[in-house]
C-alpha beads as a LAMMPS data file, in Angstrom:
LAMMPS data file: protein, C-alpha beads

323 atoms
322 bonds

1 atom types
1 bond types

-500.0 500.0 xlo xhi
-500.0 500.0 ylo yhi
-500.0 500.0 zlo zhi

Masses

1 110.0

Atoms # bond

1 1 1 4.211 20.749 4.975
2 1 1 2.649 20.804 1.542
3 1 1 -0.844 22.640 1.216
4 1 1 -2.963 23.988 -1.302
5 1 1 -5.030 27.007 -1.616
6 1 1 -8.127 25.459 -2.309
7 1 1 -8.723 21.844 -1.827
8 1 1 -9.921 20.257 -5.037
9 1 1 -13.389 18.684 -5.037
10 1 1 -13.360 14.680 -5.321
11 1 1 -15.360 13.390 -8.254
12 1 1 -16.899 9.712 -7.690
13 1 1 -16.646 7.198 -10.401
14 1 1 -18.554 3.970 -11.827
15 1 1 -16.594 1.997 -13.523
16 1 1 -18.017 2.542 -17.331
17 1 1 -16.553 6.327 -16.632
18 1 1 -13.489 5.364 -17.368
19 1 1 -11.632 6.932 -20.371
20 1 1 -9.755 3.540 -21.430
21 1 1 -10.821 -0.420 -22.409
22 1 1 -7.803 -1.026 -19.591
23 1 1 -9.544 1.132 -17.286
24 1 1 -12.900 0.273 -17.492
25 1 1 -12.177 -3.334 -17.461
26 1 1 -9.949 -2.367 -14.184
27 1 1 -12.846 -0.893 -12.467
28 1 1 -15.448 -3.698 -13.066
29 1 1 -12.801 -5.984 -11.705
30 1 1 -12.172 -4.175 -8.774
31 1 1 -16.090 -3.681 -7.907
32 1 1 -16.321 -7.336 -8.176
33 1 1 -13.737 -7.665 -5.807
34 1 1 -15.866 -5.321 -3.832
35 1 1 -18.838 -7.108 -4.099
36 1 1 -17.361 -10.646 -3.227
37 1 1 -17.142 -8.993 0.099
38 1 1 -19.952 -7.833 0.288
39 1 1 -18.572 -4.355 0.463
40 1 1 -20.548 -0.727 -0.167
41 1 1 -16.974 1.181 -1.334
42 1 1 -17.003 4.194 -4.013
43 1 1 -13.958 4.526 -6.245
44 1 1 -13.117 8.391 -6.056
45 1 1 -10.640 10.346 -7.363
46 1 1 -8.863 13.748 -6.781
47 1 1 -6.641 15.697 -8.377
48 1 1 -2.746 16.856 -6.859
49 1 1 -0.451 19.357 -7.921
50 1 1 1.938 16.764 -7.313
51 1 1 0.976 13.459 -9.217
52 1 1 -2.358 14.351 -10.614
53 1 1 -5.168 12.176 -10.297
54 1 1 -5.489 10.173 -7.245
55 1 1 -7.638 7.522 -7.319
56 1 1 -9.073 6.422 -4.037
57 1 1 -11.427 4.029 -2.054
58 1 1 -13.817 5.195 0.393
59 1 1 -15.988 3.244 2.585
60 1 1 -17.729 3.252 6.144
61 1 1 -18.930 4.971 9.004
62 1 1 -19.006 9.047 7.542
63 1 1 -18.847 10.033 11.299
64 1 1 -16.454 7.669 11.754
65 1 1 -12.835 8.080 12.532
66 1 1 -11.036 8.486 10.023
67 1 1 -8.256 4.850 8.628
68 1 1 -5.977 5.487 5.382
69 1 1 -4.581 2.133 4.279
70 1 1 -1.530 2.563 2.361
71 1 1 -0.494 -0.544 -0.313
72 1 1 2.562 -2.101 -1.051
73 1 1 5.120 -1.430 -4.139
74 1 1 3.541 -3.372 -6.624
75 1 1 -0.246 -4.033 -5.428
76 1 1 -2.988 -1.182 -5.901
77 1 1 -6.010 -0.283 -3.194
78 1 1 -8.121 -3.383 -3.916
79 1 1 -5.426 -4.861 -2.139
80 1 1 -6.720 -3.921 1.124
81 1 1 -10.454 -4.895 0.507
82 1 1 -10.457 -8.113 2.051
83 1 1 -10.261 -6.747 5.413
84 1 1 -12.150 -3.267 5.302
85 1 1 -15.519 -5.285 6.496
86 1 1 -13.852 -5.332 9.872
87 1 1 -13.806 -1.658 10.086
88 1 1 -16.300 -0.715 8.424
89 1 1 -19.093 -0.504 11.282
90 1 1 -17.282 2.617 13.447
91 1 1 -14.315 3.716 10.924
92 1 1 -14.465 5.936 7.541
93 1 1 -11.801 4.524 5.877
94 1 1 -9.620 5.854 2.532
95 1 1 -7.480 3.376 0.169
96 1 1 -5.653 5.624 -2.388
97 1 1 -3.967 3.879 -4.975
98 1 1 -0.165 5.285 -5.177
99 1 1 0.538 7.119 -8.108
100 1 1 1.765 4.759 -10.911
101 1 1 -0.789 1.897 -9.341
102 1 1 -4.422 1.178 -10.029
103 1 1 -6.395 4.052 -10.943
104 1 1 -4.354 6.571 -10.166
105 1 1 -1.802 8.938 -12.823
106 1 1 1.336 6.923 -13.628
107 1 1 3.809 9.557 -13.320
108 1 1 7.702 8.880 -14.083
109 1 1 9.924 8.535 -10.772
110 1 1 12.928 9.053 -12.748
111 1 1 15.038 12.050 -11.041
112 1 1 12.568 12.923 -7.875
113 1 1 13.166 13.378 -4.452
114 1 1 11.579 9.834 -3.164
115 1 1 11.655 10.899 0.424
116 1 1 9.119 14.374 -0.661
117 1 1 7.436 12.225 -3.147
118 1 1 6.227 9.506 -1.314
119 1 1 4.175 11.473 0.903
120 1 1 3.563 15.092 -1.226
121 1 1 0.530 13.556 -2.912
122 1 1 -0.928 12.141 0.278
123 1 1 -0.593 15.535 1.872
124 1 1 -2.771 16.930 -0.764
125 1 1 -5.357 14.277 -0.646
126 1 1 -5.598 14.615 3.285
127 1 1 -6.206 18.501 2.352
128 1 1 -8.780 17.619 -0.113
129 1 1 -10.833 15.198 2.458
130 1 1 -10.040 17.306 5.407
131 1 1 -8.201 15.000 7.187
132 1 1 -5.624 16.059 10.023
133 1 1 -4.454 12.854 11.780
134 1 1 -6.106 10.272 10.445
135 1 1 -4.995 6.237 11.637
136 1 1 -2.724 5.128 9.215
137 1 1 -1.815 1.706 8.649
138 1 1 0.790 0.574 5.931
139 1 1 1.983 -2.515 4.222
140 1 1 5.305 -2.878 2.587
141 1 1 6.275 0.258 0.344
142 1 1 2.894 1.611 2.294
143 1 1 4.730 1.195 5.578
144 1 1 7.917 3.228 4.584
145 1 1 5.060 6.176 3.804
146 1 1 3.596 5.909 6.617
147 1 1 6.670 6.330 8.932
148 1 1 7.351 9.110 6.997
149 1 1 4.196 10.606 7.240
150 1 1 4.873 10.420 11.446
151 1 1 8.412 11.674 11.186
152 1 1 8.328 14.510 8.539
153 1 1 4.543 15.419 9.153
154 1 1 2.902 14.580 11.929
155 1 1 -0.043 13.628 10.201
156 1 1 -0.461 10.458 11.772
157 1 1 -2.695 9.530 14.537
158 1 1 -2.160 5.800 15.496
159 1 1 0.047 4.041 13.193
160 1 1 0.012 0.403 12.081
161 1 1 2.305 -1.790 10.290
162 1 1 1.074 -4.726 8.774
163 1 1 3.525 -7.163 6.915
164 1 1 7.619 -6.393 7.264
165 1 1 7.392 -2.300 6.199
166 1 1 9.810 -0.274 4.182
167 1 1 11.985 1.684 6.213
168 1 1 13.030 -1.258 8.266
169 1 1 16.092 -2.837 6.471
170 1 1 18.292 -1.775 3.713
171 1 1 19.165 -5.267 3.220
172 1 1 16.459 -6.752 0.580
173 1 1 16.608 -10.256 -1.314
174 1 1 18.387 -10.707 -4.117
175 1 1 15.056 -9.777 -7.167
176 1 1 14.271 -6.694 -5.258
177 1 1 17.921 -5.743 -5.460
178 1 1 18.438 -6.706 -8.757
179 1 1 15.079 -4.001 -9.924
180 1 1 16.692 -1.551 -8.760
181 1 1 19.526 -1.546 -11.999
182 1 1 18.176 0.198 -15.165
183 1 1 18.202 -2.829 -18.190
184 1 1 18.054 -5.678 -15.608
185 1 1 14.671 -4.309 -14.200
186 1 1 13.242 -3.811 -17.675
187 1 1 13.944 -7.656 -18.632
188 1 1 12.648 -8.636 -15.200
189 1 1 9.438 -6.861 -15.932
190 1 1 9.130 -8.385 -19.663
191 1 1 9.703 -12.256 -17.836
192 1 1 7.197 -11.465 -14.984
193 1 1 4.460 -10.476 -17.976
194 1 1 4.793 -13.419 -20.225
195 1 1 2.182 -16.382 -19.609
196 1 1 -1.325 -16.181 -18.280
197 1 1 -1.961 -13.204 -16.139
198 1 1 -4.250 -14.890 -13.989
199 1 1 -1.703 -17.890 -13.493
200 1 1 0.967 -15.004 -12.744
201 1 1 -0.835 -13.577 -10.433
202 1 1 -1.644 -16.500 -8.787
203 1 1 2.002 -17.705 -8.635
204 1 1 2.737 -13.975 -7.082
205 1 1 0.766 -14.778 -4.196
206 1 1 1.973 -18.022 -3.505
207 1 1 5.989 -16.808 -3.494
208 1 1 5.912 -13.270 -2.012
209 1 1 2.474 -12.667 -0.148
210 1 1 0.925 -15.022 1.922
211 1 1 1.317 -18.946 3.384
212 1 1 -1.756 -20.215 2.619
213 1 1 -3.679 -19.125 -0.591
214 1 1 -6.821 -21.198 0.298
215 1 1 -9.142 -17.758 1.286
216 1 1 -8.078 -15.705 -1.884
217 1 1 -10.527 -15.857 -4.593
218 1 1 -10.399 -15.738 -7.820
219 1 1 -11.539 -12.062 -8.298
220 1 1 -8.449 -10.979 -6.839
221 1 1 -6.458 -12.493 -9.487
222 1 1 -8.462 -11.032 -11.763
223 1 1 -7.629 -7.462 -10.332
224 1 1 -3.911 -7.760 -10.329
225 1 1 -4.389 -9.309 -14.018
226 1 1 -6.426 -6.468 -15.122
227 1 1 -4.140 -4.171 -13.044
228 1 1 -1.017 -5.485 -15.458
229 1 1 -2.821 -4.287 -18.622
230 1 1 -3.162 -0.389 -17.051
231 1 1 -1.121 2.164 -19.671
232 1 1 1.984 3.684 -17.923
233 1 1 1.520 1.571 -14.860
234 1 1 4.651 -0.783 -15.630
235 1 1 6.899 1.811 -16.690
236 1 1 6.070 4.223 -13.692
237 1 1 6.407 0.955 -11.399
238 1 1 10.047 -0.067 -13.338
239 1 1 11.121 4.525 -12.646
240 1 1 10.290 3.845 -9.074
241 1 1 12.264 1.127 -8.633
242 1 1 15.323 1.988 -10.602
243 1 1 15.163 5.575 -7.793
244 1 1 15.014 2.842 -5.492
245 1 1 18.656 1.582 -5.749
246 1 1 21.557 2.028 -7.046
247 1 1 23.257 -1.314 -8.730
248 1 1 21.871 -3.188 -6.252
249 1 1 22.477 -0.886 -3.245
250 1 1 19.100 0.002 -1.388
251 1 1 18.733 3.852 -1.042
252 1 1 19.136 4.813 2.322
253 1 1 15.102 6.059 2.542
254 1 1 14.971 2.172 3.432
255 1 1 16.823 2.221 6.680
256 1 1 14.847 4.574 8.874
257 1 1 15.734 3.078 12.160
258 1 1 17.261 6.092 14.144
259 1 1 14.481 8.206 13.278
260 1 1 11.306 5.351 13.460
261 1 1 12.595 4.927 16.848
262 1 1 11.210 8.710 17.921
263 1 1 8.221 8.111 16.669
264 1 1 5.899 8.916 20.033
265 1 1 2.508 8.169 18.408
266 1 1 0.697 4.445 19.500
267 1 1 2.451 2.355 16.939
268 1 1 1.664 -1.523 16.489
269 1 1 3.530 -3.958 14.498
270 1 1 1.725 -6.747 13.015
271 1 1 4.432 -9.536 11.389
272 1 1 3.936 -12.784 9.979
273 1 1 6.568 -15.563 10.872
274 1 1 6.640 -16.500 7.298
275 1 1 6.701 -12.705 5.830
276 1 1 9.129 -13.136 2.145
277 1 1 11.416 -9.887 2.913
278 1 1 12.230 -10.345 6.893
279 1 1 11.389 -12.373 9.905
280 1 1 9.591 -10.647 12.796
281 1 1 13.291 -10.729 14.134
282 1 1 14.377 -7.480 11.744
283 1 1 11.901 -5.085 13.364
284 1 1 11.127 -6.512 17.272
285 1 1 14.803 -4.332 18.060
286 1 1 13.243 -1.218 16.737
287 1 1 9.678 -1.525 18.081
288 1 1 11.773 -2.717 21.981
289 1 1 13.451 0.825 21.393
290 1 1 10.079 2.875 20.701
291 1 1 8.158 4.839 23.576
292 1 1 4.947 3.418 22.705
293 1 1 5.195 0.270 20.405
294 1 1 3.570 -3.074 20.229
295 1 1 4.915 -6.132 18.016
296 1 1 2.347 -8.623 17.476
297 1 1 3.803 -11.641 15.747
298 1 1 1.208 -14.326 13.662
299 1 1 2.736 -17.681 13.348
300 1 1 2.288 -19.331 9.822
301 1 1 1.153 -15.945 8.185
302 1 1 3.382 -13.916 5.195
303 1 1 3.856 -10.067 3.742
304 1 1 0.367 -9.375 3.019
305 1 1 -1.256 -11.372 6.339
306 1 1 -4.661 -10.008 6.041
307 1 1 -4.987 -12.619 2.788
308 1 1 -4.628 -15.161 4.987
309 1 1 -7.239 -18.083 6.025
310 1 1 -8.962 -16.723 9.442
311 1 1 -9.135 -13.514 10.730
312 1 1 -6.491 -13.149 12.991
313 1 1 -5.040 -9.996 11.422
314 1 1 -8.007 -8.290 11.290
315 1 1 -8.398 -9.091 15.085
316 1 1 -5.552 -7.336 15.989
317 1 1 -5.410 -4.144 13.328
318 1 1 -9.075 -3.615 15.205
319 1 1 -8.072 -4.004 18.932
320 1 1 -4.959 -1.640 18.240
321 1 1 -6.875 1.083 16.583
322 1 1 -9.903 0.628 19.248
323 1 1 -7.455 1.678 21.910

Bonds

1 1 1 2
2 1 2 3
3 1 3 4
4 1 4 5
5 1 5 6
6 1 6 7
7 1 7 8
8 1 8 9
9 1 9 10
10 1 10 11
11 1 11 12
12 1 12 13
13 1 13 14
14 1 14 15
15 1 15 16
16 1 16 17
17 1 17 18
18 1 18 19
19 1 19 20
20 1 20 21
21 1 21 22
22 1 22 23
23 1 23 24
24 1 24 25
25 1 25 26
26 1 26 27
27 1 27 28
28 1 28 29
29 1 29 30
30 1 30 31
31 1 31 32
32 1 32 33
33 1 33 34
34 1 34 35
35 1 35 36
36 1 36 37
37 1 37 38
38 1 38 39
39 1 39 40
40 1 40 41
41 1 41 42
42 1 42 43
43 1 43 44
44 1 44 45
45 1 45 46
46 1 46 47
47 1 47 48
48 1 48 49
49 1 49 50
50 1 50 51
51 1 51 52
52 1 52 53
53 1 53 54
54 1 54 55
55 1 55 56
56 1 56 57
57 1 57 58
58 1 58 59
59 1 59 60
60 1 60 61
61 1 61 62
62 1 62 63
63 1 63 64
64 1 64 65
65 1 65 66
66 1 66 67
67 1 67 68
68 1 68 69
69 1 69 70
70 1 70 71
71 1 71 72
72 1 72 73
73 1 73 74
74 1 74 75
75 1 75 76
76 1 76 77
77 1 77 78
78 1 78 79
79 1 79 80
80 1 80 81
81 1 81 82
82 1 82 83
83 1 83 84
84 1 84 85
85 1 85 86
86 1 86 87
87 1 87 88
88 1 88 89
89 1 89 90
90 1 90 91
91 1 91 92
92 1 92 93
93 1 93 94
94 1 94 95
95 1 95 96
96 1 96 97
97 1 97 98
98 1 98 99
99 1 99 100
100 1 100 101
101 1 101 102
102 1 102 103
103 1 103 104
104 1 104 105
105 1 105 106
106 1 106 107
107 1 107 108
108 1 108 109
109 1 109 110
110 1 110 111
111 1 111 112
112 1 112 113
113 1 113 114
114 1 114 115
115 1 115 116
116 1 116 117
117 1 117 118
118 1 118 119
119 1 119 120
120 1 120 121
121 1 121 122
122 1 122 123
123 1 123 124
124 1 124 125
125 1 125 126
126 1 126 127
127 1 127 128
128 1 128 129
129 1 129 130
130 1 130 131
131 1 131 132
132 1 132 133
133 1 133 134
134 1 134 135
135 1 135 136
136 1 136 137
137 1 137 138
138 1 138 139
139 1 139 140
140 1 140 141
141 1 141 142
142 1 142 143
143 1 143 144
144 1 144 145
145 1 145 146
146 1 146 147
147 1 147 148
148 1 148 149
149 1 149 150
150 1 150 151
151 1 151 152
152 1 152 153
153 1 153 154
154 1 154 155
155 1 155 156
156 1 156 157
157 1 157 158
158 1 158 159
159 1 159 160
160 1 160 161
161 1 161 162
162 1 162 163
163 1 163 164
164 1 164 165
165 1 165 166
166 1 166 167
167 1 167 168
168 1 168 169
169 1 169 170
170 1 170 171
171 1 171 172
172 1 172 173
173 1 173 174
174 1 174 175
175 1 175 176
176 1 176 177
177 1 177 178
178 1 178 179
179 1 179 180
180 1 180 181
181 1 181 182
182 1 182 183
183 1 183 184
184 1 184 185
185 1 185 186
186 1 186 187
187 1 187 188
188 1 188 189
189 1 189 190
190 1 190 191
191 1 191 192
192 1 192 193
193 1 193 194
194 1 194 195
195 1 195 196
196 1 196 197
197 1 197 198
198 1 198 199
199 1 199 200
200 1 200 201
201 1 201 202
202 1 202 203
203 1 203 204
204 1 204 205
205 1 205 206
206 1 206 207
207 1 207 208
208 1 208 209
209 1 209 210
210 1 210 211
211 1 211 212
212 1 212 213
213 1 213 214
214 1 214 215
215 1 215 216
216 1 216 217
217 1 217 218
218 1 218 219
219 1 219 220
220 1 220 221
221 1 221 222
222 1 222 223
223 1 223 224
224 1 224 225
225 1 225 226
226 1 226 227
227 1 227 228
228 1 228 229
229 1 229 230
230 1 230 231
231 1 231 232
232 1 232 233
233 1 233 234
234 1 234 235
235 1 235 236
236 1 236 237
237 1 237 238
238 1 238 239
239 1 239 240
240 1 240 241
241 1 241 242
242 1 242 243
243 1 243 244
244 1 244 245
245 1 245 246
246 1 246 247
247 1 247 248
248 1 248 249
249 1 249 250
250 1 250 251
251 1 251 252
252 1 252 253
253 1 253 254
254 1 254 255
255 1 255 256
256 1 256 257
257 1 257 258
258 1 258 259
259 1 259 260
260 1 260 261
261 1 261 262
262 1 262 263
263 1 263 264
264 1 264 265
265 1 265 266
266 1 266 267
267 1 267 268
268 1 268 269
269 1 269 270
270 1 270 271
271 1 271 272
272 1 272 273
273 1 273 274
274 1 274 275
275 1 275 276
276 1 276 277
277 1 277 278
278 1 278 279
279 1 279 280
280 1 280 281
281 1 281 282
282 1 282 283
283 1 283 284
284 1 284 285
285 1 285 286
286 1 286 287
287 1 287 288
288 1 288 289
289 1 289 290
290 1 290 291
291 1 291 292
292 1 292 293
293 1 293 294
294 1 294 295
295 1 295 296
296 1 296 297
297 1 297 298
298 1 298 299
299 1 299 300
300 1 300 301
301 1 301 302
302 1 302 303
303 1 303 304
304 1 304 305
305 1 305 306
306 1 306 307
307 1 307 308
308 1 308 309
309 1 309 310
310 1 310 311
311 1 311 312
312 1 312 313
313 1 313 314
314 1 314 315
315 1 315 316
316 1 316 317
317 1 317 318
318 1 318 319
319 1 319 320
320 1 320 321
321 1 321 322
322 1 322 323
């Protein structure tokens, strides 16, 4: 387990503190975001031995117990803000941005040790806010680190998996395979930026993240859109995944099956029937094999299911951590 000798203090930011124009306009983005939810979140940072700064979200009960909500590959922390209002009232709740994403450092990925990686920096934040075993619940990429964080750590109190997580399936469609080769990836990157951002972004959500795209609104667009003009954040997004793969080949970090299925902590699946990467059918074998799993399945919903019309999700994130 990764520690360090003295925790690092967090510094809170507004979003004119910002060194860059990219970051700043970032920031007031993502506090409009905040505000269209009528949210009361402060952007914080701390710094890691690891990946440097982290950039975090932090809103919520202080006496609370403590929810980290971890973000998928290519989305940042403002991913998750639609549905922090429904934990707000008893929870404390922490939404770091993964290095390379948001506000956070963009470090390379290029040579590292993915399985150490993914989790070093998180051990260092948990230092730095004191947390032991917080609830974790993970989407995607976020998934993946949050098994890990149960298998190799411990550091997990109740663990939640929202959306079809890494760790699941080595067996991805074709585009995610295909940005994993080194010159493929880059061109991939350089067609997904031309046009409108706001338009991309928009047609993002309708092919990979939810069903319905009635109850986004048009400040989250606006985020991801301001989120593509971040310095470093492509490039540390095309290092991560070109460690990802190999010619196409998924890297075996992405079939954790044997060792998911030991995880003993309260673990809850929550799937959409029309998730982009796999049907609920992938993961109900591995949660049937766990000691103390639930699958929840939501008809009509996709990868990010929270974004969806209603509030089903939300319902059943809450009831699992409630116990």
């Amino acid at each position: 387990m990764i520690r360090v000798a003295e925790s690092p203090t967090p510094t809170t930011h507004a979003p004119a503190d910002w060194p860059t124009d990219a970051e700043r306009v970032y920031a007031t983005q993502q506090a409009r975001l905040a505000d269209h939810y009528n949210l009361e979140v402060e952007s914080r940072s701390l710094e890691t031995k690891v990946a440097g700064r982290v950039h975090y979200l932090e809103a919520g009960d202080p006496d609370g117990e403590p929810v980290v909500l971890l973000h998928g590959v290519s989305m940042t922390a403002a991913t998750w803000l639609p549905m922090v209002s429904a934990l707000t009232d008893e929870y404390r709740v922490y939404i770091p941005d993964r290095p390379g994403r948001g506000l956070s450092d963009a470090p390379s990925y290029r040579g590292r040790d993915l399985r150490r990686f993914m989790v070093a920096y998180l051990l260092e934040l948990f230092d730095g806010l004191a947390l032991d075993q917080p609830h974790v619940v993970g989407s995607s990429l976020g998934g993946q680190q949050a098994f890990l964080l149960a298998i190799d750590h411990d550091h997990v109190d109740r663990l939640c998996l929202v959306g079809a997580p890494g760790g699941i399936s080595r067996e991805f469609p074709v585009l995610q395979r295909l940005l994993t080769v080194r010159g493929v990836n880059r061109l991939l990157f350089w067609l997904e930026g031309r046009g409108d951002p706001v338009e991309n972004a928009m047609d993002a959500a309708e092919q990979v993240l939810v069903d319905d795209t009635s109850a986004i609104p048009d400040e989250f667009y606006e985020v991801i859109a301001a989120s593509k003009e971040l310095p470093g954040r492509q490039e540390s997004l095309r290092s991560l995944t070109t460690e990802q793969g190999s010619f196409g080949r998924m890297h075996p970090l992405f079939d954790l099956r044997d060792e998911i299925i030991d995880i003993e902590r309260p673990t809850a699946f929550v799937w959409g029937t029309e998730d982009a990467y796999w049907p609920p059918e992938v993961g109900r074998p591995v949660a049937d094999r766990m000691v103390n799993a639930t699958f929840e399945v939501l008809e009509g919903h996709g990868h990010v299911p929270w974004m969806e019309p209603g509030d089903e999700t939300e319902t059943r994130i809450r009831s699992f951590l409630d116990g």
